[in-house]
C-alpha positions as CSV (number, residue, x, y, z in Angstrom):
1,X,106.9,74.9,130.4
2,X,103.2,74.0,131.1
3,X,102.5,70.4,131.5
4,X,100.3,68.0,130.2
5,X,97.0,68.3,131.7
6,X,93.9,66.3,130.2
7,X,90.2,67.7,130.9
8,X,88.0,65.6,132.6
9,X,85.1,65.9,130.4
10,X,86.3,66.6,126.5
11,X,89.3,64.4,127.1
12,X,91.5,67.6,125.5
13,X,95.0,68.2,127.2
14,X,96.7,71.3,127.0
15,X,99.3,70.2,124.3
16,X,96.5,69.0,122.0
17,X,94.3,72.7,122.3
18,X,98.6,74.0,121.5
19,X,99.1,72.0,118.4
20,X,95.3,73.2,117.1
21,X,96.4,77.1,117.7
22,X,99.8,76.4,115.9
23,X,97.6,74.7,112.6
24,X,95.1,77.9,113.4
25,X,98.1,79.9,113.3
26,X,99.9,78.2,109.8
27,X,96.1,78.5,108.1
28,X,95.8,81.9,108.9
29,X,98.6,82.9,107.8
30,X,98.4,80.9,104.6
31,X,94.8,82.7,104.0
32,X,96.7,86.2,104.6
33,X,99.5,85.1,101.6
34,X,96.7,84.3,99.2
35,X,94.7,87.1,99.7
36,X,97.9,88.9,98.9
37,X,98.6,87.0,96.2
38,X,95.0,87.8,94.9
39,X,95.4,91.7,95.5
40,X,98.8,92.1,93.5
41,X,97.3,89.6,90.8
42,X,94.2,92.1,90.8
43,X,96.0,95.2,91.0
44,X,98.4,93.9,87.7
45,X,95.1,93.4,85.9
46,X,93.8,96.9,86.7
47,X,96.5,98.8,86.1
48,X,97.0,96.9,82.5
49,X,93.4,97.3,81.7
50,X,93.7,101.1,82.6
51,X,96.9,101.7,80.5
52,X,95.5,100.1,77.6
53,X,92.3,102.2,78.1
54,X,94.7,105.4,78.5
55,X,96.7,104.5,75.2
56,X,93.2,103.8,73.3
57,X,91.7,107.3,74.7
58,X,95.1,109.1,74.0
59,X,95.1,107.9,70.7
60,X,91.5,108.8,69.8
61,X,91.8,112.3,71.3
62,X,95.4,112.3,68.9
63,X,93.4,112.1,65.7
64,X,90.7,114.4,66.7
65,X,93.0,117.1,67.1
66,X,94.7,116.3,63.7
67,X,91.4,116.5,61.9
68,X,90.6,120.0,64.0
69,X,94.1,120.9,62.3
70,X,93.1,119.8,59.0
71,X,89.8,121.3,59.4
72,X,91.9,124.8,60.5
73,X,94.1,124.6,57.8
74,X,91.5,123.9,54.9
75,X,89.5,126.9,56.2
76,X,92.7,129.4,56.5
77,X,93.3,128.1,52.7
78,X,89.6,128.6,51.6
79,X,88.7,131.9,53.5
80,X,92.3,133.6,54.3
81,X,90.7,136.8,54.5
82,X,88.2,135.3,57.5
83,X,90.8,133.8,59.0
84,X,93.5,136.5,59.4
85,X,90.5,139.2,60.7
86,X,89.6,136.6,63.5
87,X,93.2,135.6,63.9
88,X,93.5,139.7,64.6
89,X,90.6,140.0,66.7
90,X,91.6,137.1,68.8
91,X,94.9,139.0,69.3
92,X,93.5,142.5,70.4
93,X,91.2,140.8,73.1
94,X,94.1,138.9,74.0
95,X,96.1,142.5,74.0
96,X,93.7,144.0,76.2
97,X,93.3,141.0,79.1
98,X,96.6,141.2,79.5
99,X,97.3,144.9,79.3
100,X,94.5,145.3,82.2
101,X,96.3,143.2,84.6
């Protein structure tokens, strides 16, 4: 074990410069838990906020495509005869991309 020494000039010894790298030591390790603490506390936040944006998106892009359906379905029951010759146009050029693979 080292001993005791005391410098000449600062009137440090060698157990005081110790016990100042052991509180360097605790402080830095308490600065490395909060910053931790910070990043999971800010991650939580994120990740809520996201979700809740997500579900608000989600559920505004839901009702669009209702109303497209509504909007479909009104003009099938307005214009039937429209809507089957594109419904059977939209079939042939389906037919033929698949028939030329």
């Amino acid at each position: 074990m080292a001993t005791a020494t005391k410098d000449k000039f600062t009137g440090t010894t060698t157990e005081d410069l110790a016990a100042q790298v052991d509180a360097l030591k605790a402080d830095i390790a308490a600065l490395t838990q909060s910053l931790g603490d910070y990043g999971r506390t800010q991650s939580a936040h994120l990740a809520e906020s996201a979700r809740a944006s997500g579900e608000a998106e989600y559920e505004h892009l839901r009702s669009k495509v209702a109303d497209l359906g509504n909007q479909a379905e009104d003009f099938v029951v307005q214009k039937p005869g429209v809507a089957l010759g594109i419904a059977a146009g939209i079939g042939f050029l389906a037919g033929l991309v698949i028939s030329r693979r």
